[in-house]
N, C-alpha and C positions, 0 to 999 in steps of 0.2 A: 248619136241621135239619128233617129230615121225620118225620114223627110214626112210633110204634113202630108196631106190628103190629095188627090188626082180625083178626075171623071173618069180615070180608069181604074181607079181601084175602088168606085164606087160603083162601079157596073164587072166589076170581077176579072178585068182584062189585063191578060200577062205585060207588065211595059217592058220590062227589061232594058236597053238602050234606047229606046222612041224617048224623044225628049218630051214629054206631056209636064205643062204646068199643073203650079198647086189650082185646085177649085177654090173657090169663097168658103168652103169648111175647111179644107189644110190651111190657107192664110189666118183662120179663126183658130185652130188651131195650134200653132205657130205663135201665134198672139198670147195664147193662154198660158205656153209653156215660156214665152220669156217671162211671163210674169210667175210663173212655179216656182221657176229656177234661177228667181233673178237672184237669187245668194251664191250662187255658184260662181265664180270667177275664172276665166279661162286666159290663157296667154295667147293663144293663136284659136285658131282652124282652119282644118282641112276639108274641103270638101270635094265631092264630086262636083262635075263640071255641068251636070244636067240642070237644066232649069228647075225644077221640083226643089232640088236638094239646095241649089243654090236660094234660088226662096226661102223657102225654109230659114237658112242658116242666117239671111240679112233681116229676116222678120227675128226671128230669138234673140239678134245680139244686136238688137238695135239699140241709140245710145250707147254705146261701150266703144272703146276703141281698139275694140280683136280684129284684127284681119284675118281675113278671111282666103284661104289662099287654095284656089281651083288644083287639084292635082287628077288626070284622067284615070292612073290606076283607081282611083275610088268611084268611077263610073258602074252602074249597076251592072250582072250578069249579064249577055247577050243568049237573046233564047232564039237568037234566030227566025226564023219565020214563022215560029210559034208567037210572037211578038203581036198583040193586037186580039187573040184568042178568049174567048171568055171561057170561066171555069173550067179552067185544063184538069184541076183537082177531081174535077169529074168525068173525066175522061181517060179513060184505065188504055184507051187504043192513042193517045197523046203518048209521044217519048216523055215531054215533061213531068206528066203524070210522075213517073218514076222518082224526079229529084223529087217531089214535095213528100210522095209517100216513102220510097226507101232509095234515098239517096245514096247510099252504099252501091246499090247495083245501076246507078244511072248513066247513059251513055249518050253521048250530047251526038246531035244529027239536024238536021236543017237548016248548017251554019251555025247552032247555038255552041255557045261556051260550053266545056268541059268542067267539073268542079275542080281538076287538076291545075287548067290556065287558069280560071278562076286565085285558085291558092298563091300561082306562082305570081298571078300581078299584085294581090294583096298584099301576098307576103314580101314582096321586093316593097312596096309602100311600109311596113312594118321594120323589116331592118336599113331601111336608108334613109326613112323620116320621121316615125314614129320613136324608135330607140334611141337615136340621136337625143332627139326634143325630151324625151324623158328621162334620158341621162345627164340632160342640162336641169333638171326639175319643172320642167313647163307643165300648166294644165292644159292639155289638148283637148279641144272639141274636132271628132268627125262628125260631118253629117254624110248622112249618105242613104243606104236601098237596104231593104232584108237581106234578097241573098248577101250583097258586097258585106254588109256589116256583118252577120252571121257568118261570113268566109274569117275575119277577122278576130272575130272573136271565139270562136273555135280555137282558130290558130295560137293566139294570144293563152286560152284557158287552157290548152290541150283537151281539147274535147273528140271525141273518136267523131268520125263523120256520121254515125246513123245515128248524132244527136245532132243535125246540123241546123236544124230546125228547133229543136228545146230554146232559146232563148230570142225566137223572135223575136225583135222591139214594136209594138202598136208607131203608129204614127205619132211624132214629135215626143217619143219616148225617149228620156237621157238615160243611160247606164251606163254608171261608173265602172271600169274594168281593173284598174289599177290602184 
């Protein structure tokens, strides 16, 4: 699940690590998806540690008794000083420009994350937490960020990178991988 709604992603601004809470539409939101998906039964989650995400995940699994367990590999990309930026997407002279539109050829600069360290903290989250817990048969909830989550599920689908984008999740969006 990807975290509810921000003032920054309602004014188009890169968060990447800025820890920005949800607005009164992500908590609205958030709201609506526990009640979507309240069939759904989960054993644990994981989440990132940012506040957005963490919201998010105590707003959807309210009532229930899933814990909820902070892990920082699930923290969103770092875009480095591109962080706070509006519509990077339109900004062809932005390095980031590059991950949104062909992240194949993207090269991280300003202190931002690589999609490489990207992979390797997700994926060390994937085989030391994730396949454990699903080799014991848990339903796992992540919550967490586009990129982080699309690093993940890539990984998981085996999806080449210049789809790394095809399955963005909207905000308080569940998909099931497994």
């Amino acid at each position: 699940m990807r975290h509810g709604r921000t003032d920054w992603n309602a004014a188009h601004k890169l968060q990447g690590c800025s820890d920005i809470p949800l607005n009164n539409e992500g908590r609205q939101m958030a709201e609506e998806a526990h009640k979507k998906y309240k069939d759904l039964k989960f054993d644990v989650c994981y989440c990132s540690p940012l506040i957005r995400a963490r919201e998010t995940a105590e707003i959807f699994l309210r009532g229930t008794n899933v814990p909820i367990i902070e892990d920082k590999r699930l923290h969103e990309m770092s875009f480095g000083i591109y962080e706070g930026v509006e519509h990077v997407t339109d900004k062809p002279d932005c390095s980031v420009y590059t991950l949104f539109k062909d992240p194949v050829n993207y090269v991280a600069d300003g202190g931002a994350e690589s999609i490489e360290q990207l992979y390797a903290r997700t994926g060390s989250f994937i085989n030391e937490t994730l396949k454990p817990a699903l080799a014991e048969n848990k339903n796992i909830l992540i919550v967490g960020h586009g990129a982080m989550n699309s690093s993940i599920i890539c990984q998981l689908k085996n999806y080449p990178l210049k789809d790394f984008w095809t399955h963005l999740q909207g905000n308080c969006e569940v998909l099931k991988l497994i």
